[in-house]
C-alpha positions in Angstrom: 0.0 0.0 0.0 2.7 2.4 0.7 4.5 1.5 -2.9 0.8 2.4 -4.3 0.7 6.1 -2.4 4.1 6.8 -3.8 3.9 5.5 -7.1 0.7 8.2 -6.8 2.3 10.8 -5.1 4.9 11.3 -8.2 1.5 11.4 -10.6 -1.0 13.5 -8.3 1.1 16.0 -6.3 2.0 17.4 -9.7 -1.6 17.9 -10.1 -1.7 20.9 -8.5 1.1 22.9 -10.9 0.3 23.4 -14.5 3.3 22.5 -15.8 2.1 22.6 -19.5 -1.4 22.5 -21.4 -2.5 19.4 -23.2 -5.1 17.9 -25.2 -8.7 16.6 -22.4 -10.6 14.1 -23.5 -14.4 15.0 -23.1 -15.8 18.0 -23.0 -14.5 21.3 -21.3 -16.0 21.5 -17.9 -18.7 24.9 -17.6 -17.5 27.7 -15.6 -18.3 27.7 -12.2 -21.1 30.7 -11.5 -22.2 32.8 -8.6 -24.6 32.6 -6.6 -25.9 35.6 -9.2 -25.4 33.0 -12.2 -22.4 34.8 -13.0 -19.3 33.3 -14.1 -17.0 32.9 -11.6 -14.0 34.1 -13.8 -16.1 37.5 -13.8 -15.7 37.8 -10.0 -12.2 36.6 -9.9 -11.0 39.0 -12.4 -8.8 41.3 -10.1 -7.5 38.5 -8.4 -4.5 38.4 -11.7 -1.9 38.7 -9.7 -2.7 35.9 -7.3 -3.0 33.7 -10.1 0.7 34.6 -11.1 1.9 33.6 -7.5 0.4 30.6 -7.7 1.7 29.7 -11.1 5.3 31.0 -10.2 5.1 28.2 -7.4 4.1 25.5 -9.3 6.9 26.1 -12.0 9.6 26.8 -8.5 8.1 22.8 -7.9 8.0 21.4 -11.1 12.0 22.4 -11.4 12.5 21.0 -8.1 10.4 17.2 -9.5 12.6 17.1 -12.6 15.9 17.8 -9.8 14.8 15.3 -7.4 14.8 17.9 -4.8 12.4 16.0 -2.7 12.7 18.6 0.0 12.2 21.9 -2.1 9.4 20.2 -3.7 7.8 19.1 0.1 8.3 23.2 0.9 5.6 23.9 -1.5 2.9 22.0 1.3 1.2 23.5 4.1 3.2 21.7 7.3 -0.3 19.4 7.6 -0.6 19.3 3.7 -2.2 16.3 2.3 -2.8 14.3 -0.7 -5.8 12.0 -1.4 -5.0 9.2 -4.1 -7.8 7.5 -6.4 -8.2 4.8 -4.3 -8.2 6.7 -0.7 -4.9 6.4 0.5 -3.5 9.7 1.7 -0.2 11.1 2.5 -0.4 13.6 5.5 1.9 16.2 6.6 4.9 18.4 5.4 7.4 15.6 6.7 5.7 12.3 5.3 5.6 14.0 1.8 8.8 14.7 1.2 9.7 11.1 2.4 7.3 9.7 -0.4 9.3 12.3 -3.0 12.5 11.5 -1.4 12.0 7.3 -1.8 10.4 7.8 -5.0 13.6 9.8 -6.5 15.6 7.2 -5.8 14.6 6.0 -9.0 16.4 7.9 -11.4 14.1 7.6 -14.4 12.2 10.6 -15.0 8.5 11.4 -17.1 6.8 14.1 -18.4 4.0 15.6 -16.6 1.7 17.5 -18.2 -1.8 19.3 -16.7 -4.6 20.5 -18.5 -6.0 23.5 -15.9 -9.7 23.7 -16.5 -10.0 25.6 -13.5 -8.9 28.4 -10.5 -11.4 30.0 -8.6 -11.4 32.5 -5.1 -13.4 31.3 -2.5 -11.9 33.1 0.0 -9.3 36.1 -0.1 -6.9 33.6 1.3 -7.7 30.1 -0.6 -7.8 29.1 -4.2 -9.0 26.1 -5.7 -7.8 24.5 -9.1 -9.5 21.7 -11.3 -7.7 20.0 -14.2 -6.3 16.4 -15.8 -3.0 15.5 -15.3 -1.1 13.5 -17.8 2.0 11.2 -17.2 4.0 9.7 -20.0 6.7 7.8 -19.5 10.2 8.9 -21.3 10.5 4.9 -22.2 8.2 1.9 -23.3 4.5 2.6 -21.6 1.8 4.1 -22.1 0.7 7.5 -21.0 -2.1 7.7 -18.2 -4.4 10.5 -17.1 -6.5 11.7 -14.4 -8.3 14.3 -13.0 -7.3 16.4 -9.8 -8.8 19.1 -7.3 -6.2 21.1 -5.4 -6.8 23.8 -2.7 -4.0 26.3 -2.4 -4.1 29.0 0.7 -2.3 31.4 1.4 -0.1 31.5 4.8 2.7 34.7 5.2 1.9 36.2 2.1 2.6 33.0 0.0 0.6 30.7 -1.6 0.7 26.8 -0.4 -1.0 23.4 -1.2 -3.2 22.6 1.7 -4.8 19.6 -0.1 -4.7 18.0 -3.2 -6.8 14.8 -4.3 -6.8 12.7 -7.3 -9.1 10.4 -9.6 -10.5 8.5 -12.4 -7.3 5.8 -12.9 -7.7 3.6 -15.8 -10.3 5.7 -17.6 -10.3 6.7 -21.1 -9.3 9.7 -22.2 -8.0 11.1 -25.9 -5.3 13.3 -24.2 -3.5 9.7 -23.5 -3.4 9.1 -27.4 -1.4 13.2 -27.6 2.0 11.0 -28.3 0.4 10.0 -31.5 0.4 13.5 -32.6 3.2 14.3 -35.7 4.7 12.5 -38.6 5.8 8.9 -38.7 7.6 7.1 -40.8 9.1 3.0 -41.2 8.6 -0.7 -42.2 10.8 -2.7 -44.5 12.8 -1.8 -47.1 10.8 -1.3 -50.1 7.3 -1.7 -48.2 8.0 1.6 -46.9 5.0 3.0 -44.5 4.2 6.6 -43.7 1.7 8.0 -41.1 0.6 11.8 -39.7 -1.5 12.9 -37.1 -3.0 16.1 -36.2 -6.0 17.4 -33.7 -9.0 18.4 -35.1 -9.6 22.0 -35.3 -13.0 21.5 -35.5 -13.8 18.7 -32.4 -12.5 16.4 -29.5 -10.9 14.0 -32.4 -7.7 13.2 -33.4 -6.9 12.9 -37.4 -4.3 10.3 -39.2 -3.7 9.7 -42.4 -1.7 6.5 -43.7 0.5 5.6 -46.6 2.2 2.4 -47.7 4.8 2.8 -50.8 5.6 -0.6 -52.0 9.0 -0.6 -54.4 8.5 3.3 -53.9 5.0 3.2 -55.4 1.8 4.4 -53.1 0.3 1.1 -52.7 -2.4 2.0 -50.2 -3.7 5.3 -48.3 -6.2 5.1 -45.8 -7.6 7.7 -43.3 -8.7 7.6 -39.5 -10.5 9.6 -36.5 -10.1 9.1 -33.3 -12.7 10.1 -30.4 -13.8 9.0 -27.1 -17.1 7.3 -27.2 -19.1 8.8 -24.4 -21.9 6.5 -24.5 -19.0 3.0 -24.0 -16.4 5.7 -22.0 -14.1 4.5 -24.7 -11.7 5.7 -27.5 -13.3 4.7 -30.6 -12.1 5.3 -34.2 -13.0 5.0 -38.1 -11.1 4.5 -40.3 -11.4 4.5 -44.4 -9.0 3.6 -47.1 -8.4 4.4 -50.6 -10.3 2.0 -52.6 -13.5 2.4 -50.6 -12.7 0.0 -47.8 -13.7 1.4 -44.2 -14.2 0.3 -40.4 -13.9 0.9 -37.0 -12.3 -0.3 -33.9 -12.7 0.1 -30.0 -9.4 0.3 -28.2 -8.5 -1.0 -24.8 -5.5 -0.7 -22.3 -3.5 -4.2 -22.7 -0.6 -3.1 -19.8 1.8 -1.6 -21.9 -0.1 -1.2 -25.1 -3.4 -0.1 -26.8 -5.4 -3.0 -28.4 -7.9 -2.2 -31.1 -10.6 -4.7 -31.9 -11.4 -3.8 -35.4 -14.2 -4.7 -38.1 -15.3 -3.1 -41.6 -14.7 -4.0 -45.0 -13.2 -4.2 -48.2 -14.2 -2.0 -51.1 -16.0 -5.2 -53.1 -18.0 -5.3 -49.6 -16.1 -8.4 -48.1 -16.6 -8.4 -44.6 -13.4 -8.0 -42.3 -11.8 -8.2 -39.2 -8.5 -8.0 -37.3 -7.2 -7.4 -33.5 -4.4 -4.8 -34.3 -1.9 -3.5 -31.3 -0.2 -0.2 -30.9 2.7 -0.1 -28.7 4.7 2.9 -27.3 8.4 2.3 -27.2 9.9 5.9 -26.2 8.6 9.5 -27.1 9.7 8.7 -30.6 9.3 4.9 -31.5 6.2 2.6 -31.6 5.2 -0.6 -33.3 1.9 -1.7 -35.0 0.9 -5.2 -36.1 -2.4 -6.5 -37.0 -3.5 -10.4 -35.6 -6.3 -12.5 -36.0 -7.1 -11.5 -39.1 -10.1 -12.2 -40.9 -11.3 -11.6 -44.2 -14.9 -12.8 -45.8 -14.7 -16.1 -43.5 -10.7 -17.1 -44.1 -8.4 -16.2 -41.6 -5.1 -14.6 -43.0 -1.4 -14.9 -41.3 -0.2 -12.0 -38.7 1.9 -9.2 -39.9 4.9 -8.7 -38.1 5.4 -5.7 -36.2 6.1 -2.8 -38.0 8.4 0.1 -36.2 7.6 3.6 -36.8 10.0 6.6 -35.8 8.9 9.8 -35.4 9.8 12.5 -37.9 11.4 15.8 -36.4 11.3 18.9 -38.3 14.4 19.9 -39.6 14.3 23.4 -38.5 
């Protein structure tokens, strides 16, 4: 149990500094309102400056994370600070969390940590309280996981401290997890050459890719695909469509370290198919992709072998 609160401490303390803005899955959450109906940003509006305080401590905390500075980054905590995890384990006191950051940095690997702020709002002249996601993706093989935080800051001698923090919704779906997805790809064998892009959608909660497959350095296949989060299965979802007419869908699901999309559609004659294809994250700038199972009008067909794509960095 006490592995389980640190292993959460190095994920959900973090919640409470917005280290950097990301993609959410879902929707945006409303604006809190008055009791007058009015926004609360509205009422909060000459409280700038305390937002800037509170953001200059969470950056003074995320340098101290990514130094291992388990004792700078305790000083940002109230001395009876505490931290709720998903599952209802909390860390209390000044002292016991900067043990937790202290055993935990004895592990030398670092990730990013990302939040998406949704939130900050005054109750008091002396309290703030901020709602977001937090992101962690790991710098090696692994998946990235998200969840979503509440944290109360107050203020104590003119400075701004985290009294509380909590943390929840492990192991749901969210389209911010799939963010690492997001820019040019390229691999395969030589002379079956594959090529992939994605991009957010300007124009909704989806993520866009686009596929190509060059064989003797001749477009053999292109295919398209969106991504979303199925609110009704609380799922990521996407469709996908190829070149010749073919099209599909698959539901993906958490496999440990990799995504697993269970897929069906069909070919452009209208042959039924289907396939178990799995996406694994290898580093911040490698995956692999195969397709299993594979199915087409009745007849099974042999698995591919995993294909390795490296991401493409602009050269300027």
């Amino acid at each position: 149990m006490r592995n389980r609160v640190q292993q959460l401490l190095a994920v959900g303390l973090v919640a409470a500094v917005p280290v950097s803005i990301m993609i959410a899955g879902g929707q945006p959450t409303p604006p809190a309102k008055t009791s007058s109906g009015a926004p609360a940003a509205e009422r909060d509006k000459d409280r700038e400056a305390d937002r800037e305080a509170i953001q200059k401590s969470a950056e003074d905390f995320a340098r101290a994370f990514e130094q291992g500075d388990a004792k700078t980054a305790a000083a940002h905590w109230t001395v009876g600070g505490e931290y709720t995890s998903d599952d209802g384990v909390s860390v209390r006191g000044r002292d016991d969390i900067e043990k937790a950051f202290a055993e935990l940095f004895k592990d030398k690997s670092r990730a990013r940590l990302e939040v998406d702020i949704r939130s900050i709002r005054f109750p008091s002249r002396d309290s703030a309280v901020e709602e977001g996601f937090l992101r962690h993706t790991p710098d090696g093989p692994g998946l990235p996981g998200s969840t979503q935080y509440s944290t109360v800051h107050v203020r104590e001698d003119g400075k701004w401290l985290i009294a509380y923090s909590r943390e929840w919704g492990t192991g749901q779906d969210r389209l911010g997890d799939l963010a690492f997805l997001i820019g040019k790809w390229e691999g395969g064998p030589k002379g079956q050459e594959v090529s992939a892009s994605f991009e957010k959608d300007s124009t909704g909660p989806f993520i866009l890719g686009k596929f190509t497959r060059k064989s003797e350095g001749k477009t053999a296949t292109t295919g398209t695909m969106k991504i979303g989060l199925d609110a009704q299965r609380g799922q990521i979802r996407s469709w996908h469509s190829d070149g010749d007419g073919g099209h599909g869908q698959c539901l993906w699901l958490r496999d440990g370290n990799r995504w697993v999309l269970d897929a069906v559609g069909a070919l452009g004659d209208g042959t039924e198919t289907a396939a178990v294809n799995v996406l694994a994250r290898l580093g911040n700038d490698e995956l692999t992709w195969r397709s299993i199972d594979r199915v087409v009008g009745g007849d099974p067909l042999p698995d591919t072998a995993p294909v390795k794509l490296t991401r493409i960095r602009d050269s300027k």
